[in-house]
Phi, psi and omega in degrees: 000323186285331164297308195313309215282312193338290190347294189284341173272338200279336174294340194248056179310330186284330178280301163324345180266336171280009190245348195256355172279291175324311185292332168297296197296322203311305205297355180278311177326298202285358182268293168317325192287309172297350150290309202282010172297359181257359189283144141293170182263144197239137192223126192287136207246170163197166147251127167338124186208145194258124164186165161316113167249130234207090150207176244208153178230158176208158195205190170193128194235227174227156186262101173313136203284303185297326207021089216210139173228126166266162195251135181244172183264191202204325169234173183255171179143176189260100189300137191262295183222161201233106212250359183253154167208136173001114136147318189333125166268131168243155235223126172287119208100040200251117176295114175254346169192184198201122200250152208289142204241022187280319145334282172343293193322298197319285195313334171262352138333301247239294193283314175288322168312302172340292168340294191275316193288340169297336193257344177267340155280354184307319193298301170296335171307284186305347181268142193292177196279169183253175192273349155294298167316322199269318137006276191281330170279359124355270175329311195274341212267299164359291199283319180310314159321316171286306162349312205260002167303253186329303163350311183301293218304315186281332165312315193291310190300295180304345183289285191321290168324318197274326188258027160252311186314306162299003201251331193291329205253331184313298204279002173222008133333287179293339162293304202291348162280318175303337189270355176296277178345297187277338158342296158317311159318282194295338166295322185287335164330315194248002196251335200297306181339283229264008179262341174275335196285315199302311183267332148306355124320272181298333199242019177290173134275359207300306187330290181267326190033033162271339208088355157275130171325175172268295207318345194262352203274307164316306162304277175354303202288324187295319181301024192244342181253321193229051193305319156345275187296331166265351182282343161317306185271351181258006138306270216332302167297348158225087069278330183289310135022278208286338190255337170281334203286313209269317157319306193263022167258012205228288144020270217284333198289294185302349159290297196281349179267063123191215209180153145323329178229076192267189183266146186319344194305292174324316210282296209285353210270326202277315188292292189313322228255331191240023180252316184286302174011284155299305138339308187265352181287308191304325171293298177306350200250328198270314203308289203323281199311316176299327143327267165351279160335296167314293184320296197295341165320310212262354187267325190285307185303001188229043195027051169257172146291081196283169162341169185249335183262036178251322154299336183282317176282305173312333165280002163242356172257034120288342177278325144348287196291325156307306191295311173337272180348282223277341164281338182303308157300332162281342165278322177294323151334313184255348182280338172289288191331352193261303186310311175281316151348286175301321170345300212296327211289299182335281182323265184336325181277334173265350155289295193302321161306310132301330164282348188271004163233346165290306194303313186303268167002305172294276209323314181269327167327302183295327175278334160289304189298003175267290178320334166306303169301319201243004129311312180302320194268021177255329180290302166338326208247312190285331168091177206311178178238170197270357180278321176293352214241309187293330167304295211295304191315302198293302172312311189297347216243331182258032157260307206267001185259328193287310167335304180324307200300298193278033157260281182340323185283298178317330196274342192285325198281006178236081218281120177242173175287165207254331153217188159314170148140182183264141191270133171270321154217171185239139201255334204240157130209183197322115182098017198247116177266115187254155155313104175303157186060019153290103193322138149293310148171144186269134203241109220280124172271175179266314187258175214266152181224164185251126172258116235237150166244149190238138164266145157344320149344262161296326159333315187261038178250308174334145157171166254258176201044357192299136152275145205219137204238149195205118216221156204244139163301291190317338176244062214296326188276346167308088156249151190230134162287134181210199173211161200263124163272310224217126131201129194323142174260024161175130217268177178261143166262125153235130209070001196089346181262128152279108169238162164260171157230151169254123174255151181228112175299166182254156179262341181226140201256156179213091184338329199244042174246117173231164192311137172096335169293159182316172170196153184231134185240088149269118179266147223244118183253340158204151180216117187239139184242172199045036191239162201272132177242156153234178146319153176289311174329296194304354186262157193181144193211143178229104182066056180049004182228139210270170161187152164205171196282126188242153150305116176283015201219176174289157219173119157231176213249071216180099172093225173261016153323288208294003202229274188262001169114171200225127187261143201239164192261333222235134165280108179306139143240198202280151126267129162286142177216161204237076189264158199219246185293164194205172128235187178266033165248306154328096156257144156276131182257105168280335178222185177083315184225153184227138190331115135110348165297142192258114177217180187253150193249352203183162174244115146271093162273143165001065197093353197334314186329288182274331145347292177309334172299299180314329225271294186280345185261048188251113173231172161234133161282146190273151176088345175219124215282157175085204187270346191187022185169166173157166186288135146276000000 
């Protein structure tokens, strides 16, 4: 094998001399690498520190060619006058049209009256009470006294009035089950009567003198004319019979079991109970007279003659149907009457019940309203207090920010130009009802604006008065100041990337910036002074939560700490920290750390150097496979 390599060096010399070259530098490389593995790591300090932190989104576009702005309206409504025309050079704050405010007007009409009555009570507030005032509240504290005087008084009365009124209604309860009894006493009087005359009408023989009844004497005869109707009306007349017969023998038994002074249950049970009673006497007493009635009808109608005691039963069962009536009235009299008593007992018990829960309730309400009054006349006598005068003073002061506002609102209804420049068209005229952020009219400016693209990202941090710094490639030494004017409301898509563009005025002209050159923009989108910074190095984020490394040991920020590093005896460990606005130097630490902590911005490991080196110097030799060596 050791011929074979001779072999191949002695054809190939130039190439043995690059190989014996490589094998010197490696074997030097590996020697450096492996001393420096005795080197430590050096780790770079900073200090916490308080100063303005500033940050910025940046973009970069063209110093717009048109130099042109429209002017939008900021609220809707119907233009009134239109003070602009093509060509117009105007002047900044130059009324370019003018959308109808009266509704504004109002309302600021409306915040100064607001104003003024606020401020005339701050005034009256601070003036001691005059001798009228002092007067009447004298007077209500009084009057509230009496109040609650009379209150007593009249409570007791009505208490008194309600529990007589019950006592009253108890007591003429108790009548009325006694005049209940006797109703009852007396109906039975007249229904045994009319219940016997009832049934000797109908179950008599007087008629036929044969032994037929009458009722069937009565059908019978009728039925040659009206056989239906009459066999109808003589059930109806012995069922009605037979069904009042039952009533009132049940009846006349629960009549005699009992007495006045049975219990009221029993009393009132026996009035309704000889109240249906009658009701069915009565109906049997009505069935009877239509039967009859039906006979002598159909006898008179074929010119016969009835009987003469067939009119005889009929004058008494009209004589019946009176005695009825009048107990049905008189039973019907007293059950409202017993019902209504009780009503009254009811009514009465549920007024005493409310007052024995209302009244106490009137009592202190009326007593409190004494403690009202005579807090009111004490404040009044001591004159305002200073929490009450600082109430009025804060309503005065929030009346005068509401004024602001709506002047400030009155002022959107007065489309004016934004600067110099010329209106290049006019969009509206008079009487044309416009869209709030509708243009108005566009107005070509003298000085230059940048038109900057943003990605989505930075677009929605951007928004319009934002101040902006602004440096030109042609003009390397240039910088200008400007403000965000203009920003698209809906971005361009390319490529799948959404941008916007931002115009930016310029704040100061500069001859030798001219339309179409580049521009670079950062626009400064929050600015916090006084906030705690570290580097951006020093921040590190893990699991959605930030940190960075502080020096376990004592440590200072100081000397070549900052610049190549400090060798530490201690492994630095984590501080968790709570960070906020950033720029590209720059973080704000909002929780975790505090002014003059010593933390690290950065690691130096060890040879890094000739590492990288080592890294590049991997070549192909031409004539030998692989990277740097190989077998023939």
């Amino acid at each position: 094998m050791s011929k074979n390599i001779l072999k191949f060096l002695s054809r190939h010399k130039f190439a043995a001399f690059i190989i014996i070259l490589l094998l010197g530098g490696g074997g030097y490389y590996g020697y450096q690498y492996l001393r420096g593995g005795e080197e430590e790591i050096r780790y770079v300090l900073a200090a916490v520190e308080k100063g303005t932190l500033t940050s910025a989104v940046s973009g970069s576009g063209q110093v717009s060619v048109s130099n042109q702005v429209d002017i939008k309206s900021r609220v809707s409504g119907d233009i009134v006058r239109v003070n602009a025309k093509n060509g117009q050079e105007v002047k900044d704050g130059t009324l370019l049209a003018q959308i109808d405010a009266k509704d504004a007007q109002k309302t600021v009409r409306d915040a100064e009256t607001a104003l003024e009555t606020a401020k005339l009570s701050l005034e009256k507030l601070k003036e001691p009470p005059d001798a009228l005032t002092l007067l009447q509240t004298q007077n209500s504290l009084t009057a509230a006294k009496d109040n609650l005087a009379k209150l007593k008084l009249s409570q007791e009365i009505d208490y008194q009035k309600t529990q007589e009124t019950k006592q009253k209604a108890e007591d003429d309860l108790k009548k009325a089950y006694d005049d209940g009894f006797n109703t009852v006493a007396n109906a039975f009087l007249d229904l045994a009567n009319v219940m016997t005359g009832l049934n000797d009408i109908l179950y008599g023989t007087t008629l036929s003198g044969k032994g037929q009844w009458n009722v069937d004497f009565y059908a019978d005869s009728a039925k040659l004319y009206d056989e239906k109707k009459a066999f109808q009306y003589r059930q109806e007349s012995h069922d009605g019979y037979q069904t009042a017969r039952a009533a009132y023998d049940t009846n006349f038994s629960d009549y005699k079991a009992a007495s006045r002074f049975s219990e009221t249950s029993v009393i009132e049970s026996l009035i309704n109970e000889t109240y249906e009673t009658t009701k069915s006497i009565a109906e049997a007493i009505k069935n009877t007279n239509t039967l009859i009635q039906f006979y002598e009808d159909n006898l008179t109608e074929h010119n016969l003659k009835p009987p003469a005691l067939a009119d005889t039963h009929l004058s008494s069962l009209n004589s019946y149907t009176g005695k009825t009536n009048t107990q049905l009235l008189n039973l019907l009299s007293i059950k409202r009457t017993i019902q209504t008593d009780k009503e009254a007992i009811v009514n009465a018990e549920r007024d005493l019940k409310e007052m024995d829960q209302n009244n106490p309730l009137d009592l202190t309400a009326a007593g409190q309203s004494i403690k009202e009054k005579e807090e009111s006349l004490r404040k009044l006598q001591a004159g305002a207090e200073a929490l009450d005068i600082r109430t009025q003073e804060l309503a005065v002061k929030q009346r005068e920010n509401t004024l602001l506002d709506a002047k400030e609102k009155l002022a959107d209804y007065s489309v004016k130009a934004l600067f110099d420049g010329v209106v290049a068209k006019v969009n509206i005229k008079k009487g044309d009802t416009v869209s709030a952020n509708a243009v108005i009219a566009t107005l070509i400016t003298k000085q230059r604006v940048a038109e900057i693209s943003l990605n989505e990202v930075d677009a929605a941090k951007a928004k319009i008065g934002q101040k902006a710094t602004l440096t030109f490639d042609a003009v390397p030494d240039l910088s200008i100041s400007g403000e965000a004017a203009e920003i698209d409301a809906i971005g361009t898509v390319s490529q799948g990337v959404v941008s916007y563009i931002v115009k930016i005025t310029f704040d100061t002209q500069d001859e030798r910036v001219k339309p179409g050159m580049s521009v670079s923009a950062n626009i400064i989108t929050d600015v916090k002074t006084d906030a705690l910074m570290v580097p951006n190095s020093a921040v590190k984020a893990q699991e959605n939560a930030s940190f960075v490394e502080v020096p376990d040991e004592e440590a200072r920020a100081e000397g070549e700490a900052k610049t190549t590093g400090v060798i530490l005896t201690k492994s630095p460990r984590r501080q968790q920290v709570e960070v906020s606005i950033s720029n590209d130097d720059f973080t704000e630490i909002i929780s975790g750390l505090k002014e003059g902590d010593v933390i690290i911005t950065r690691t130096v490991q060890p040879n890094s150097s000739s590492t990288a080196q080592t890294q590049t110097s991997t070549f192909r030799i031409p004539g030998l496979p692989g990277g740097g060596g190989g077998r023939q």
